[in-house]
N, C-alpha and C positions, 0 to 999 in steps of 0.2 A: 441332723440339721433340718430347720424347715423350709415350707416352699417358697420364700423370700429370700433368705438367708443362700442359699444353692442357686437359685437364678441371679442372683445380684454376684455371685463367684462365676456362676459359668459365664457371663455376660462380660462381665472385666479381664477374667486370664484369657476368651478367646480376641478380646479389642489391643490388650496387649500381646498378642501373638501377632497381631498382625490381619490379623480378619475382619474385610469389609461387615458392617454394619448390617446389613442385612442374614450375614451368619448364626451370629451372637441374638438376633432374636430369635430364630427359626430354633436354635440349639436349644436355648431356653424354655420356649414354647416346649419342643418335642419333650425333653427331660421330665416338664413337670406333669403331661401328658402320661408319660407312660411307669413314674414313680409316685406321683403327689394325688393324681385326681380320676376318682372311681367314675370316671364317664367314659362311653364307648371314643377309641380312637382316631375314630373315623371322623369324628367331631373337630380333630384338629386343619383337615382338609376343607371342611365343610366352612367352618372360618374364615379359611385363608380366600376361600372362593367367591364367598361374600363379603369379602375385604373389599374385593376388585369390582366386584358385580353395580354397584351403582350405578344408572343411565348416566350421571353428571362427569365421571371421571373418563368419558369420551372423549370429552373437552380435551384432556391433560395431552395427549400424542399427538391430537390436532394444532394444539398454539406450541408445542416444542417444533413438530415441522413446520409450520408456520415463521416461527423463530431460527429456527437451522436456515431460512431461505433467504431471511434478510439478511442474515448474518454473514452471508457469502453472497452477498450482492453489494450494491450502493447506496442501501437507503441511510447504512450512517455514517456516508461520507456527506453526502447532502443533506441532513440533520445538522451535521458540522457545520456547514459552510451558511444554511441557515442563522445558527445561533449565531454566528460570527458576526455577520454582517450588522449586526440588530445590536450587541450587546461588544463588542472585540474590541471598540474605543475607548470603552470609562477604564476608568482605572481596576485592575483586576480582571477586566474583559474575558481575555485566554483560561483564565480559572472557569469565573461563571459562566462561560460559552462549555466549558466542559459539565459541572453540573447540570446545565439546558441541556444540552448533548444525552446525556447519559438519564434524565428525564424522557426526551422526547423519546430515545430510543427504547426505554423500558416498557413505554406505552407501544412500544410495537411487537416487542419480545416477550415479553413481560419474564423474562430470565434475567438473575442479578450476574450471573457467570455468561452468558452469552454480550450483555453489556458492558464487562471489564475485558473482554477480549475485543469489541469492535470499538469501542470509544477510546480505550487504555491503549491501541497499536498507533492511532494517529496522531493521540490527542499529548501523549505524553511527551513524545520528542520535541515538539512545539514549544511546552510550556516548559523544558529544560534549557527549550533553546532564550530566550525569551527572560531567564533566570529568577525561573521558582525551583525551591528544592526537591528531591528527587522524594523525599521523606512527605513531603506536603503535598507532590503530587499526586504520589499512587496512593496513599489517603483518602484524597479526594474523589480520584478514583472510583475506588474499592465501595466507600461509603456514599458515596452521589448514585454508585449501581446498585444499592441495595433500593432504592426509590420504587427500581421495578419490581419490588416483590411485592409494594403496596398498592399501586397503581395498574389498574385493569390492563390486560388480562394477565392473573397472577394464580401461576400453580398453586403457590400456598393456602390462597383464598380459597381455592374450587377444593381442595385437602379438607381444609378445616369446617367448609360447608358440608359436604360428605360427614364428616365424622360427627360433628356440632347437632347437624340437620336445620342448618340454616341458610336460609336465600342466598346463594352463589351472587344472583346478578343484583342483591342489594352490597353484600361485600365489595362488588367491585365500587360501587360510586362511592361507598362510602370510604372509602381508601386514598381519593383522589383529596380531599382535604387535606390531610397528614404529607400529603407527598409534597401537593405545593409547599406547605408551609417548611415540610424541613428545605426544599430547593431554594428557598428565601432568605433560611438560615445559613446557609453554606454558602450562597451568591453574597452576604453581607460578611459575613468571616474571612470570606475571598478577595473580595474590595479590601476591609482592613489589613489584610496581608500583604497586600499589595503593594499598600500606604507604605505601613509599617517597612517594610523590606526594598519600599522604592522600585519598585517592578515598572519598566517604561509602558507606554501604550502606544498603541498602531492607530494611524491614521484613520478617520470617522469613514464610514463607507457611505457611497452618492446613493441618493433613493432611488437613480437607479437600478445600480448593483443591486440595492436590496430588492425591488421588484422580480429583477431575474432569479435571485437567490429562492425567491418565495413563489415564483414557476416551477423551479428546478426541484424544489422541496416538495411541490404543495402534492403530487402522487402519494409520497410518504407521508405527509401530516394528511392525508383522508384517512390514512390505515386507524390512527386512535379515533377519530370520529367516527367512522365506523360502528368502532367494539365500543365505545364509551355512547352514543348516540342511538347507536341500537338500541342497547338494553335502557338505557335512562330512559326514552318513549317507548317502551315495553314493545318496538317489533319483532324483535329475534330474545330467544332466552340464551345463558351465557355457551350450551351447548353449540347453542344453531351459527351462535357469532363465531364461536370457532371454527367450524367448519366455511366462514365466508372471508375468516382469514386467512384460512390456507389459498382459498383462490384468488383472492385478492394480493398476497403474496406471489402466487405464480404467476398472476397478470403486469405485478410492478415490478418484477426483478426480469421475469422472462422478455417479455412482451415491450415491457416502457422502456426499462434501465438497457434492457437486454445484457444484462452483466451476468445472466448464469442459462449456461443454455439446457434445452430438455432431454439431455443425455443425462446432466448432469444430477438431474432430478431423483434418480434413482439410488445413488450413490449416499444422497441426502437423506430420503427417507428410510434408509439401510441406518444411517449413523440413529435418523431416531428412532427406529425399532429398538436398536440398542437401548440408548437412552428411557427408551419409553420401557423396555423392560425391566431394568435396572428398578425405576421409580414403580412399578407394581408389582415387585415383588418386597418394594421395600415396605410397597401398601399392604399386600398381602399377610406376608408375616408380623407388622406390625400389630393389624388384628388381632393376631391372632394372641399377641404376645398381651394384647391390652384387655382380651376376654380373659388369659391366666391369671393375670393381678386382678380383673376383678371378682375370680370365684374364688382367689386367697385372701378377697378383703382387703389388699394392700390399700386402694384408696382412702378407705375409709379408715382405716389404722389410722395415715397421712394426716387426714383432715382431721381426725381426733385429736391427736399429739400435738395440731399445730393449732390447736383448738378454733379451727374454720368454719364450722359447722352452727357457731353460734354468732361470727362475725357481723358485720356491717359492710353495703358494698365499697368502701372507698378500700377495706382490710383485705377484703377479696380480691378486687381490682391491684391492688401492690402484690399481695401474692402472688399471684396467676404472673405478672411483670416479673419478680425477681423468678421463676420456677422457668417460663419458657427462655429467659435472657440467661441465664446460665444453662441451662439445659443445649442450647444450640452454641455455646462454647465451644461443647466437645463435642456432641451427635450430630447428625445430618438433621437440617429443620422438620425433613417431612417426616421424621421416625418421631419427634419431639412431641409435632403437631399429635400425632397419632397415638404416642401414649399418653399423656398428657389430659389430652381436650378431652377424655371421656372422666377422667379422675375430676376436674374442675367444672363441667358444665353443670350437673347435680344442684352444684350449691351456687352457680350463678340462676339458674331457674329458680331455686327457691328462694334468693333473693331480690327477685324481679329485677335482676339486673340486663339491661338490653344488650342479647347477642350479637346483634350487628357491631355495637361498641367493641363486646368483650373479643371478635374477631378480628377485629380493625388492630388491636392492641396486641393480639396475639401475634396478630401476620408484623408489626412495625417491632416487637421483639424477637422474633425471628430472623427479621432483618439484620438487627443489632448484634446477636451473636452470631448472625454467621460471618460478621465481619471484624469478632471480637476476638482476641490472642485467647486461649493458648493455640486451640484447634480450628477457627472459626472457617465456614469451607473457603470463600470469597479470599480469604488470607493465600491459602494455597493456588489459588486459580490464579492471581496477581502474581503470585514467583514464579508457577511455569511463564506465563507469559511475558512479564518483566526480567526473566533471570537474574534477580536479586535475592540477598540473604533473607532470610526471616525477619531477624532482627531490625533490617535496613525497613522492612517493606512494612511492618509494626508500627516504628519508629514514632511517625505524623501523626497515629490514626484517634490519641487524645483527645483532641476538642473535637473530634466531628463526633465521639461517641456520646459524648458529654452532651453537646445537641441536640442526637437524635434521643438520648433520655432524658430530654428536658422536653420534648414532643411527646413523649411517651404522658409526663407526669401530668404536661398539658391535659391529653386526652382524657386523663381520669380526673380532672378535674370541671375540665369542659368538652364533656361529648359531647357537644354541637359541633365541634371541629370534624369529626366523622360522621353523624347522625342527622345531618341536616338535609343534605342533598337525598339522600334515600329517602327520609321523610316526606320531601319536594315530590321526590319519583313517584313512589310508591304506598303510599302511608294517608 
């Protein structure tokens, strides 16, 4: 066999075995290291090393604890009670108070799983109680929290600039396009569902309430001005913002909320260690696994066959769309992002196609599958939490996917929707 043909088997019997993700590449890697390629082995560590080594993926343990801190605090109970106030009387309210919800929050976390755990615990009983169905909830859910993978600060972003080699702190603004617009799609699907299914509404709240609501909130909504404000007037680079969110996290939850005390702190950043480990070894190996495809040429096999190479960018742009949105079906995004974005960028350079764009599209397909059946991860994260079947938790998730690849097809049509505000910033 050759050196495609053998890592495409080792890769799938150890995923069917049972073996995290990060196995199945490292196995691979090793195999064809030490049967397929006349280079010293030492080479394979050397990789993994320089996987991790970039100054930028600093960032990445910083905004997870940053993210682990709100998460076990209050800032997204009063994010809630924010959107409520503003938006909980139209018709649909409870819905689109959870997509604002699950917006504001992602711009604090910028994790799609740490947001279906703090929005999904409160937000769901409510709109069960309230009588939306349980299939249209966690939908809504699952898919309203993917917003955070596109909306600063977003792991994926800081992934795909690493790899890409492209401006981290212009991905983030340009992300914030996409995110409103799908939050306006699913606020207006919400209202018609409403309609349609007769769902009651709650009484208008007094501008006073609202005033206290936007006291109560306003510690938490600095936190996205902050990271989104920083970098848009270029004072802090997406590095430096990270590290001002962790403190500003320990100041709003410890200090303001006082909802997590400094005992507790440790325990926290124990969970992200973990966390943080997990994700650079999945960087790690990744590497390593996307230097073996390309000294077997598998990309360019790829793009020969699919005959990319002589394309036009609107062909490239749908390809790159259909390769990362199934790919993140079954894989975890960041192994996706990783092997992937070195195979595709090539031929987005030589088509002068603008990388901010092409990662703005990446990170919003990445989204999409990981909130897509069979494997998608946001699927699984909604059943532990919800203790609902598969099936049940699937169910609704149709028209919100249909949206957000109607936002998708947008983008490649009119990258101004992503490209503009970087432009503004930076350009």
């Amino acid at each position: 066999m050759d050196l495609g043909t053998t890592i495409i088997i080792v890769m799938l019997g150890l995923l069917l075995l049972g073996f995290p993700m990060m196995v199945p590449l490292a196995a691979a890697s090793v195999i064809a290291f030490a049967f397929f390629m006349p280079i010293p082995h030492q080479i394979i560590i050397q990789q993994m090393v320089s996987g991790i080594s970039p100054v930028a993926l600093i960032a990445v343990p910083m905004f997870i604890f940053a993210a682990d801190i709100v998460t076990k605090g209050r800032t997204a109970s009063r994010l809630i009670d924010l959107a409520m106030t503003f938006v909980g009387h139209i018709r649909g309210g409870l819905a689109v108070t959870t997509a604002l919800g699950c917006t504001l929050f992602g711009a604090v976390s910028g994790s799609t799983q740490a947001t279906v755990v703090a929005m999904g615990g409160p937000l769901r009983p409510k709109m069960l109680e309230a009588g939306y169905k349980d299939s249209f909830t966690m939908a809504l859910i699952i898919n309203a929290s993917d917003i955070a993978f596109l909306i600063p600060p977003s792991i994926g972003m800081i992934v795909f600039g690493v790899v890409g080699k492209v401006s981290i702190g212009e991905l983030f603004i340009a992300g914030i396009g996409p995110g409103v617009l799908i939050l306006l799609l699913f606020s207006a699907y919400s209202v018609w569902y409403a309609k349609h299914h007769d769902i009651p509404t709650i009484p208008r709240r007094t501008w006073l309430e609202r005033g206290k609501a936007v006291i109560n909130a306003g510690p938490a909504i600095m936190f996205p001005v902050l990271i989104v404000g920083g970098i848009y007037l270029g004072w802090v680079s997406p590095t430096e913002v990270a590290a001002v969110s962790v403190i500003y996290a320990i100041i709003l939850e410890v200090l303001i909320f006082r909802s997590v005390k400094w005992h507790e702190l440790l325990e926290i950043a124990r969970s992200t260690g973990l966390i943080t480990a997990v994700v650079f070894i999945l960087v790690g190996a990744g590497t390593t696994f996307s230097f073996v495809i390309s000294f077997a040429q598998i990309p360019q096999a790829v793009i020969g066959a699919l005959a990319l190479d002589s394309a036009g960018p609107y062909t490239i742009l749908f390809a790159i769309s259909i390769a990362f949105f199934i790919g993140c079906m079954f894989v975890d995004p960041i192994v996706v992002i990783l092997v992937l974005t070195p195979i595709f960028m090539p031929l987005v350079n030589n088509a002068g196609i603008d990388p901010i764009l092409v990662g703005t599209l990446v990170t919003l397909q990445v989204a999409i599958g990981s909130a897509t059946p069979p494997f998608g991860c946001d699927i699984f994260t909604a059943i532990a939490i919800f203790r609902r079947p598969y099936a049940e938790v699937i169910k609704g998730t149709p028209p919100f996917i249909c949206m957000l690849l109607l936002v998708a097809v947008l983008l490649i049509f009119f990258p101004q929707i992503a490209t503009f505000l970087p432009e503004t910033a930076f350009r």
